[in-house]
C-alpha positions as CSV (number, residue, x, y, z in Angstrom):
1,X,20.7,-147.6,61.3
2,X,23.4,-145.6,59.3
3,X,24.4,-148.2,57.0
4,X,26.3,-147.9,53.7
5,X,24.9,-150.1,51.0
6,X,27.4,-150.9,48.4
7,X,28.0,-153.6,45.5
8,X,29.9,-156.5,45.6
9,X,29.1,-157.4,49.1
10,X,31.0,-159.7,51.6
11,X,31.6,-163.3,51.3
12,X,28.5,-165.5,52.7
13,X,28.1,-168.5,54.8
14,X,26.0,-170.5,56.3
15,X,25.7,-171.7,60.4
16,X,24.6,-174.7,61.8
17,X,21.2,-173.5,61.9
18,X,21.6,-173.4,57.6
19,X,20.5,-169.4,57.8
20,X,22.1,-167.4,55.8
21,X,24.6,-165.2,57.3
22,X,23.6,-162.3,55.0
23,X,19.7,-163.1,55.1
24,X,20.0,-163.0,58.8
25,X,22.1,-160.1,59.4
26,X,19.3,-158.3,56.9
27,X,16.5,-160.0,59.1
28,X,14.9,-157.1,60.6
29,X,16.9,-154.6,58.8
30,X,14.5,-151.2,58.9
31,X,14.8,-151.4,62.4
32,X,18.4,-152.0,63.2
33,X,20.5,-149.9,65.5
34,X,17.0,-147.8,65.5
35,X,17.2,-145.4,62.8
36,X,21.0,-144.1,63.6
37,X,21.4,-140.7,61.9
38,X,25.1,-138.7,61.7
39,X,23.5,-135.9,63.8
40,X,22.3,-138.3,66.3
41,X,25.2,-140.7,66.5
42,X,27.5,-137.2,67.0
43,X,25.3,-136.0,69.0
44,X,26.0,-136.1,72.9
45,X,29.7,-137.8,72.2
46,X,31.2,-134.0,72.8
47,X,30.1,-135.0,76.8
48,X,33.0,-138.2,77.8
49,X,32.6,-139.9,81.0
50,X,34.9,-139.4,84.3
51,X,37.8,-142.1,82.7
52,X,41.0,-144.0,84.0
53,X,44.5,-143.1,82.4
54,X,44.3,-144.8,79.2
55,X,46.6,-147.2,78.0
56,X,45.2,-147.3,74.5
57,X,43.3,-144.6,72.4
58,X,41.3,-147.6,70.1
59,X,40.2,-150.8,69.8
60,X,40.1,-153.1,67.0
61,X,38.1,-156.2,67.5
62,X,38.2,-159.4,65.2
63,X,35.2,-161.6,65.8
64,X,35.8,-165.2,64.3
65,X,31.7,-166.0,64.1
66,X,30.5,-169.4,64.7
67,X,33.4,-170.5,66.8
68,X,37.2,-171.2,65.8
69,X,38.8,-174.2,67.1
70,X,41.2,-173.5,69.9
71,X,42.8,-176.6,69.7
72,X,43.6,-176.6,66.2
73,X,45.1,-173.2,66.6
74,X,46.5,-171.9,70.3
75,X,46.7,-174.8,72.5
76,X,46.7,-177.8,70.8
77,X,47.4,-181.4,72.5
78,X,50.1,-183.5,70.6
79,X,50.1,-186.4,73.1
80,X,46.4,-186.4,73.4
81,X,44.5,-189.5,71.4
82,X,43.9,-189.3,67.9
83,X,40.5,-188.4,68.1
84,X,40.9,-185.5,69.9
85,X,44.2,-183.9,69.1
86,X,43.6,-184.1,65.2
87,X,45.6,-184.1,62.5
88,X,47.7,-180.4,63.0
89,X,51.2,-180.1,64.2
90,X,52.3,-177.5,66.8
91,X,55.4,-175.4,66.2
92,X,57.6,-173.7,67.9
93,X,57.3,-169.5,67.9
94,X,59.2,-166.3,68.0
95,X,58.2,-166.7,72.2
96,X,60.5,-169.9,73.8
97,X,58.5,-172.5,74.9
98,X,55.3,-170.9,73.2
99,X,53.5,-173.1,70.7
100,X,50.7,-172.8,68.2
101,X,49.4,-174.2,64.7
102,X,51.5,-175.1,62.0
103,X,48.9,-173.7,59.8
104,X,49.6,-170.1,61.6
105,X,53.2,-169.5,60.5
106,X,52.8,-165.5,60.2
107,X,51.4,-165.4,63.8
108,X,54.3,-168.0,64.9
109,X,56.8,-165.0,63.6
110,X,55.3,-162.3,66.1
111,X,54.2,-164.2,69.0
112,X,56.4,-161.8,70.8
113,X,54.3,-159.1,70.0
114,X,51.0,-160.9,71.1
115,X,49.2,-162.5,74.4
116,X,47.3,-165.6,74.2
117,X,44.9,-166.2,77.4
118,X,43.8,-169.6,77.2
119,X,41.8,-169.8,79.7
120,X,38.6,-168.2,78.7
121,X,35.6,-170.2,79.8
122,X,31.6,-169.6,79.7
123,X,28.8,-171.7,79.6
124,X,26.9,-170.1,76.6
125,X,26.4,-172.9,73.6
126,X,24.7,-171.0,70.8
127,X,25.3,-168.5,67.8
128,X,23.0,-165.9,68.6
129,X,23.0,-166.3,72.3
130,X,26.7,-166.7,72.6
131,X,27.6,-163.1,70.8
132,X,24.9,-161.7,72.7
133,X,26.6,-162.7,75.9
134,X,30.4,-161.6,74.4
135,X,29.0,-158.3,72.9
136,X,27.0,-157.0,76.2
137,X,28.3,-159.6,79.2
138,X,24.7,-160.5,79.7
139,X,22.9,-163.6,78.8
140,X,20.2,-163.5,76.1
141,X,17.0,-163.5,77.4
142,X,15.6,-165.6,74.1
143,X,16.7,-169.2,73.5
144,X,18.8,-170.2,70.6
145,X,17.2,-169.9,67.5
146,X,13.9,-168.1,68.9
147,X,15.3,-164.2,67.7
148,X,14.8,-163.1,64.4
149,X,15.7,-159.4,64.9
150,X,18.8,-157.5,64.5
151,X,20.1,-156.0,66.6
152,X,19.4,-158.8,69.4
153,X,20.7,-156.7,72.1
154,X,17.5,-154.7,72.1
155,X,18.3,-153.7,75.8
156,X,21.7,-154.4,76.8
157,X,24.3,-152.0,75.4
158,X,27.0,-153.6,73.2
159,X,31.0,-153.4,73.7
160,X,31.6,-150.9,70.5
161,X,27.8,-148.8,72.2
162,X,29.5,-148.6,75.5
163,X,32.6,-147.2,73.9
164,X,31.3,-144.8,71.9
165,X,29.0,-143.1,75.2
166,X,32.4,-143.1,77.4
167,X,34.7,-141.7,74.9
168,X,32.9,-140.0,72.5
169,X,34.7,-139.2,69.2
170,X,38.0,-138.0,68.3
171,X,38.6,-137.5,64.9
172,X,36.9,-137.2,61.3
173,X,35.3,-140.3,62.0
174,X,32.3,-142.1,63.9
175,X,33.4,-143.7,67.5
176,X,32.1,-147.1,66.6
177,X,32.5,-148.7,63.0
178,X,31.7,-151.9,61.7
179,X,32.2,-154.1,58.7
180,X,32.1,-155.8,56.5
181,X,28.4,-156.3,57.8
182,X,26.8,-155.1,61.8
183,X,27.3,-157.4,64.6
184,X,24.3,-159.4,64.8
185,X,24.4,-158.1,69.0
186,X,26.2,-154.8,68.4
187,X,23.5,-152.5,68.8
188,X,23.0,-149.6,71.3
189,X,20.7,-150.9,73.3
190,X,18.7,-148.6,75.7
191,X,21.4,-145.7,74.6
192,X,19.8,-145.1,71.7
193,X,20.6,-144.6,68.0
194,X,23.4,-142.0,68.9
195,X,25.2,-144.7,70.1
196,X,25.1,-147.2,67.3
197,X,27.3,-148.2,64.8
198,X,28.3,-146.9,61.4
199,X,28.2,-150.0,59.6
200,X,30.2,-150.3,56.4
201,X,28.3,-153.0,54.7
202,X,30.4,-154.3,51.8
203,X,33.8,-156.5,51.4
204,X,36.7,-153.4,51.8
205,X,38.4,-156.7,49.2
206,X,36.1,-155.6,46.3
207,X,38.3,-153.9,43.6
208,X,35.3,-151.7,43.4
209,X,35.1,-150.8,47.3
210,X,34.6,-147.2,48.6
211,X,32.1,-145.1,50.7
212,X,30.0,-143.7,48.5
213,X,28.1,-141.7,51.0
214,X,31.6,-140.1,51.0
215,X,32.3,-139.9,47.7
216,X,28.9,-138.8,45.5
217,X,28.6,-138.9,42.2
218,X,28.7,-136.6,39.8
219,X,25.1,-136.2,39.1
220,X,24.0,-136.3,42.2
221,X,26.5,-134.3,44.4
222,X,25.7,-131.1,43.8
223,X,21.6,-131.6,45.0
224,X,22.5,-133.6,48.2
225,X,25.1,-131.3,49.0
226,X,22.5,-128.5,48.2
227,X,20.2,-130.3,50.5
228,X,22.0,-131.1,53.5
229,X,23.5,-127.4,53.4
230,X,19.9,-126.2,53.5
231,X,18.6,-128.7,56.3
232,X,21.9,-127.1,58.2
233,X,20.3,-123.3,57.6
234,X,16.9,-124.1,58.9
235,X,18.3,-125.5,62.0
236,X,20.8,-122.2,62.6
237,X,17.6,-120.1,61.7
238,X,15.3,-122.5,64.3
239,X,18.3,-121.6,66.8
240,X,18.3,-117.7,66.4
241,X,14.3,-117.7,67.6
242,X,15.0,-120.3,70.6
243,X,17.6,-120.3,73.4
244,X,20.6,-122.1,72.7
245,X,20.1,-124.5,75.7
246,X,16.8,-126.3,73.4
247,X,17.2,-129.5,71.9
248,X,17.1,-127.7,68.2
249,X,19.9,-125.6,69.7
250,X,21.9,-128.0,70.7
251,X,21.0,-129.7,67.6
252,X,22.6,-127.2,65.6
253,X,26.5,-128.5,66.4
254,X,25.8,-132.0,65.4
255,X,24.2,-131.0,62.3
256,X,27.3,-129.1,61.6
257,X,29.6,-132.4,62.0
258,X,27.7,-134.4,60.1
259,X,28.0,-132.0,57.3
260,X,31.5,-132.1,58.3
261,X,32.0,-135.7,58.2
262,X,30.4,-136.0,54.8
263,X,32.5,-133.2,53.2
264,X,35.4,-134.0,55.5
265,X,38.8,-134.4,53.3
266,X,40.3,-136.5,56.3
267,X,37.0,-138.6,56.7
268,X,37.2,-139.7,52.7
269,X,41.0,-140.4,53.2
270,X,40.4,-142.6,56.0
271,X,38.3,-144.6,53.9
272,X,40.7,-144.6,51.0
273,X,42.4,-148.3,50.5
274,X,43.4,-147.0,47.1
275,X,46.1,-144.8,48.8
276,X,47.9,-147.4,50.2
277,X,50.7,-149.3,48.6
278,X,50.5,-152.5,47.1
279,X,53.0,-154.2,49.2
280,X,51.2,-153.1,52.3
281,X,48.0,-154.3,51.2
282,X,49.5,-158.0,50.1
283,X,50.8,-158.1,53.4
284,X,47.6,-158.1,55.2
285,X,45.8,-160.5,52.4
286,X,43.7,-159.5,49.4
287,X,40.8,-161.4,51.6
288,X,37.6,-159.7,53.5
289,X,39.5,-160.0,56.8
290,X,42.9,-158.9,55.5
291,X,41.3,-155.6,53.9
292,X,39.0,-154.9,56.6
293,X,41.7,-154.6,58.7
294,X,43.6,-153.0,56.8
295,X,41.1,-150.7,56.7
296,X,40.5,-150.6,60.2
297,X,44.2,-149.5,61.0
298,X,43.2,-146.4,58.8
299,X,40.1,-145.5,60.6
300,X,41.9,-145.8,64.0
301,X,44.5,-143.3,62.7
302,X,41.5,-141.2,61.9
303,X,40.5,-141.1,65.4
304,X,38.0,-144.5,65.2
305,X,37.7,-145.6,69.5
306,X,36.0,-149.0,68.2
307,X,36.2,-150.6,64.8
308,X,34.6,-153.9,64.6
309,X,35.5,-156.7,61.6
310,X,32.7,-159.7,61.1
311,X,34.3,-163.0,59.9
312,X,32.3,-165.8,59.9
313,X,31.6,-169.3,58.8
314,X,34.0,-170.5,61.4
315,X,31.0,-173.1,62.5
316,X,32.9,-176.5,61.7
317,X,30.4,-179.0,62.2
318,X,32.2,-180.9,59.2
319,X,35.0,-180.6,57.1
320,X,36.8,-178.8,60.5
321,X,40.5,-179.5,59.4
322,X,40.3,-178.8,55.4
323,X,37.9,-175.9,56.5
324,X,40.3,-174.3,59.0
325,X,43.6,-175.4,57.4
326,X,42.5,-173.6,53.5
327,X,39.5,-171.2,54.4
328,X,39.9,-170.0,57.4
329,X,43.2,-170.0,59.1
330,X,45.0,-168.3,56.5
331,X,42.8,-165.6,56.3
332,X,43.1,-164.9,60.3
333,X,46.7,-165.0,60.0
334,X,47.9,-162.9,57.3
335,X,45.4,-160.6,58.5
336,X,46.0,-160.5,62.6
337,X,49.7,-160.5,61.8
338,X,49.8,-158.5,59.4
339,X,48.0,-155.7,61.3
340,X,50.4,-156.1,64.0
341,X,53.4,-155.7,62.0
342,X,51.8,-152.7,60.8
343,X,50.9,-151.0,64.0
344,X,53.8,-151.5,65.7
345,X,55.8,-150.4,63.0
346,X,54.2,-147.0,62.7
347,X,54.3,-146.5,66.1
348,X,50.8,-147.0,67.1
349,X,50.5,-150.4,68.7
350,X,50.8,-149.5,72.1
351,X,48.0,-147.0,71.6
352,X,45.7,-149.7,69.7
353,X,44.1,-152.9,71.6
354,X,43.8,-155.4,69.2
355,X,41.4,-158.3,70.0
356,X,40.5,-161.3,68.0
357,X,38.4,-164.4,69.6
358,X,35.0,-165.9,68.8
359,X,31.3,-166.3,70.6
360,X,32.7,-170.2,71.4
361,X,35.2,-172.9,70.5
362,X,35.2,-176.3,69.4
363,X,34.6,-179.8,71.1
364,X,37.5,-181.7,71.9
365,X,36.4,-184.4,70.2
366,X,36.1,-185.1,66.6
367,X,32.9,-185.7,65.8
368,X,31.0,-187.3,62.3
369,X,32.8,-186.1,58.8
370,X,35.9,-184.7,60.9
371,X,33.7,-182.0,62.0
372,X,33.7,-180.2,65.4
373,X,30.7,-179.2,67.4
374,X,30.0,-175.8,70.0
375,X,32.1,-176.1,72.9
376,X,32.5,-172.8,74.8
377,X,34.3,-173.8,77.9
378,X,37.3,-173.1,76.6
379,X,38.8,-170.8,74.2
380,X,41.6,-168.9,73.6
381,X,41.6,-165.0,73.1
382,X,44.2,-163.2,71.1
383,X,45.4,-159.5,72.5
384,X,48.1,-157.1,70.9
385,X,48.7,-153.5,71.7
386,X,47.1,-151.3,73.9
387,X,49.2,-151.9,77.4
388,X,49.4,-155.7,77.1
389,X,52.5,-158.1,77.9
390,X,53.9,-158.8,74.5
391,X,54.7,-162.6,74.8
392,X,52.5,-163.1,77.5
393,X,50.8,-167.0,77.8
394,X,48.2,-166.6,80.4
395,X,46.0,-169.7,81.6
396,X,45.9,-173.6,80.9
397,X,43.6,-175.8,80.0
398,X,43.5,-180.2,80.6
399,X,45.1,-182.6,78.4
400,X,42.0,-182.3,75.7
401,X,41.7,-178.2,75.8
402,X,38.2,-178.7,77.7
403,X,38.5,-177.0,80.4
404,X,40.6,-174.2,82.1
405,X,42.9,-176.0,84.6
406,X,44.2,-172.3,86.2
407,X,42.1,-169.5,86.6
408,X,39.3,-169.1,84.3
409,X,38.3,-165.7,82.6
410,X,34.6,-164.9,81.7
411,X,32.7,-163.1,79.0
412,X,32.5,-160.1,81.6
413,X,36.1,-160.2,82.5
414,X,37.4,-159.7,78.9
415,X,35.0,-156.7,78.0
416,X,35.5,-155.0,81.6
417,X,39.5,-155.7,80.4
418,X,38.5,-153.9,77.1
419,X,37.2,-151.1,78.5
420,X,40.4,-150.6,81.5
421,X,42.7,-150.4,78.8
422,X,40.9,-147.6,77.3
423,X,40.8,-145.5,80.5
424,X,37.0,-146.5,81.1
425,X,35.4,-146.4,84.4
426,X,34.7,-149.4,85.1
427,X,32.5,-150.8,87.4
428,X,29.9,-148.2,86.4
429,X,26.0,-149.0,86.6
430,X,23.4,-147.3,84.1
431,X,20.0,-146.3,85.0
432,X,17.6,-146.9,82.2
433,X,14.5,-145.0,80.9
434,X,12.8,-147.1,83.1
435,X,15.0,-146.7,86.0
436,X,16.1,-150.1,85.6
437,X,20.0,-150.2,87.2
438,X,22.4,-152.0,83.8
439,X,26.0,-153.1,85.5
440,X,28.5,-152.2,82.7
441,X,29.4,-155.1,80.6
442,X,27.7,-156.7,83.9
443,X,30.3,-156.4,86.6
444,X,33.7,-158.6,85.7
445,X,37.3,-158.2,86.7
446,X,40.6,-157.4,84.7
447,X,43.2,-159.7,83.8
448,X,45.5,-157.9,85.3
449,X,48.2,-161.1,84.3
450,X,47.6,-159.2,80.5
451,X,49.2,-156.0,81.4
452,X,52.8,-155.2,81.8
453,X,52.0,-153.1,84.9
């Protein structure tokens, strides 16, 4: 794993099963994403798959850990009984006949600039499980609570992994990015280390944040630069004795944009938070999620495909209405909509998928100490940018937000959607080192209702 360790770190929290979400993201942490190096993670990205027209260039992808409520925030049920509908009011949104939570008043401004499909549906109950199923589109082949490592996808290839093969890079920066910690499923799989991601593994909200890999200090600059420069040398001067077509030769070029990336003037602005204006950045949120995506709009305009953002501790078990209405909801809204707002008025939105959802949902009914328990058979999935109907309500659920009542979209269906708005291939199978046959994201369908055309 390529990871940056930094001070401060991100905020903690705890799930149901009272681990530590930063002891278990470290659980198994010499191992994770299998030793990712710059040289291999550039390596073999110059090679992009046969690819549809693309409708966007990037994707950024908000993951809500441990499960927001979808009917406290997208399709709530006013006329339902009081121990189901809760205490939240719907309001009415920029989109006629469109309502959401009164505790999302940014994202009620810009609902025309949005989709909501509320009709996502799968049968996957736990933590770990359930983001191993939404990261790769297969099921976990552990029970909930029997994995300690991380990555868990050890053999399927995540979302941001299957990215990063198809499209390869295309700017100063790695393909895939994550922060402010790794996807607890978003390794490579059986692609290997070159696919994994860059993990950023700090809070971009720290007044103290920045890439130091990028940025070395004084005292030590000069001798890892001298370093690097001379592991660069013997690997031209391995080249010059051996054919160009040997691994060391080939080597060579990805050895070079490492070097590149680390002494890239681009690369270090992208990562640069400093450079943008106050205003900007209190429009987003000084919170983890606000400047991670802040930071994530950067990295796209770098040339990022897949930027990942981690926010958990949205497992409610108690407390679900103070905990949503002061901890959690805010944070998702100033941050989704202010990311919006900012794409689209730079011009980039239509070139940028924007995806925020969760491994599950919530039960419809309240449960002990106003909390709500796992319920993924319904959710609702936020998408912006990249080719999708601004405006756009897609799907139904019943009169408690159980169950889909139209149409019901899968785990497989929103990653194979994913991957068709960035000009994938889709419906591709991979042939392990094994010759074991993986489906990509495991077969699914597009929503086609999401996109304008």
């Amino acid at each position: 794993m390529l990871k940056i360790p930094l001070p401060g770190g991100a905020r903690h929290g705890h799930y149901c099963d009272r681990i530590p979400r930063r002891q278990a993201l470290r659980l198994g942490s010499t191992a994770l994403f299998g030793g990712l190096t710059l040289p291999r993670l550039l390596e073999l990205q110059a090679h992009a798959a046969s690819q549809q027209p693309a409708r966007a260039k990037s994707v950024i992808f908000l993951f809500l850990g441990g499960g927001p409520s979808t009917i406290d925030m997208w399709d709530l049920k006013p006329q339902a009984p009081a121990e189901i509908r809760g205490p939240f009011e719907p309001v009415a949104t920029a989109v006629p006949g469109t309502f959401i939570s009164e505790h999302l008043p940014h994202c009620a401004k810009i609902t025309d600039k949005f989709a909501i499909v509320r009709s996502h549906s799968h049968d996957v109950n736990g933590h770990a499980t359930g983001k191993h199923y939404v990261m790769t589109g297969f099921e976990a082949a552990f029970a909930e609570g029997q994995s300690s490592r991380i990555p868990t996808n050890v053999l399927h290839p995540s979302l941001g992994s299957i990215v990063s093969r198809e499209l390869g890079a295309r700017g100063a920066v790695p393909p895939y990015i994550t922060m402010p910690n790794p996807f607890s499923a978003g390794g490579p799989g059986f692609f290997g280390a070159h696919h994994a991601p860059f993990v950023i593994e700090n809070d971009p909200a720290q007044p103290d944040f920045e890439v130091k890999d990028l940025v070395p200090t004084a005292s030590s600059a000069g001798e890892r630069m001298s370093l690097r420069r001379k592991l660069l040398t013997g690997v031209e001067e391995l080249q010059a004795r051996q054919s160009s077509k040997t691994r060391a030769g080939m080597m060579t070029t990805y050895y070079e944009k490492a070097y590149d990336l680390m002494t890239s003037p681009d690369a270090k602005a992208a990562f640069d938070l400093r450079s943008e204006p106050e205003s900007l950045r209190a429009a987003y949120g000084h919170t983890s999620m606000g400047q991670s995506a802040l930071l994530a709009r950067r990295i796209v305009e770098a040339g990022g495909r897949f930027v990942g953002i981690d926010h958990g501790s949205w497992d409610t078990h108690t407390h679900n209405f103070r905990t949503h209405k002061e901890d959690l909801m805010p944070d998702a809204d100033q941050a989704f909509s202010g990311l919006v707002a900012d794409l689209d008025d730079r011009g980039l939105l239509e070139e940028t998928l924007v995806v925020m959802m969760g491994e599950m949902g919530r039960t419809p009914r309240i449960g002990d100490q106003a909390g709500r328990g796992h319920w993924s058979m319904a959710q609702s999935i936020i998408f912006a940018g990249g080719g999708t109907r601004p405006g756009a309500l897609i799907g139904a659920t019943d009169d408690h937000a159980a169950y889909p009542v139209t149409e019901p979209y899968g785990v497989q269906d929103v990653l194979t959607t994913i991957l068709h708005a960035l000009g994938v291939q889709t419906g591709t199978t991979y042939t392990t080192p094994l010759g074991r046959p993986i489906p990509m994201a495991n077969g699914g369908r597009v929503i086609r209702e999401l996109f304008v055309s």
